[in-house]
C-alpha positions, 0 to 999 in steps of 0.5 A: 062690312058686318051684316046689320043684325035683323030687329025680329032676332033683336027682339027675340034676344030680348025675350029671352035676357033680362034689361041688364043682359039685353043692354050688355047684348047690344053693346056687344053687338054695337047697336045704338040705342037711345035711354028713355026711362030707366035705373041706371044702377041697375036696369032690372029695377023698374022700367027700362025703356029704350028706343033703337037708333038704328032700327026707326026708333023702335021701342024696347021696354022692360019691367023689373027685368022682364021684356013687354010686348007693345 
């Protein structure tokens, strides 16, 4: 069984990556999550906002690419 990945390590990569790469990095590492507003074209255009299935629902959101604290 894979060890669940820490949400402070979820949160750390998303400071890190832009919205597109930080969706391509939960695909990868198969944690759900749920769309709430976003470009589905292209995910660094305006908002992206998701929320983690996995994780309490907890709110992830990007502006144009760059992560924001809430």
């Amino acid at each position: 069984m894979k060890k669940k990945i820490a949400l402070t390590e979820i949160i750390e990569t998303a400071k890190k990556v832009d919205a597109n790469q930080f969706a391509k990095y939960l695909d990868e590492n198969k944690i759900g999550w749920t769309m709430l507003d976003c470009n589905i074209m292209d995910y660094n255009d305006g908002d992206f906002n998701i929320t983690l299935d996995a994780y309490k629902d907890e709110n992830v959101y990007f502006l144009d690419g760059q992560y924001f604290e809430n």
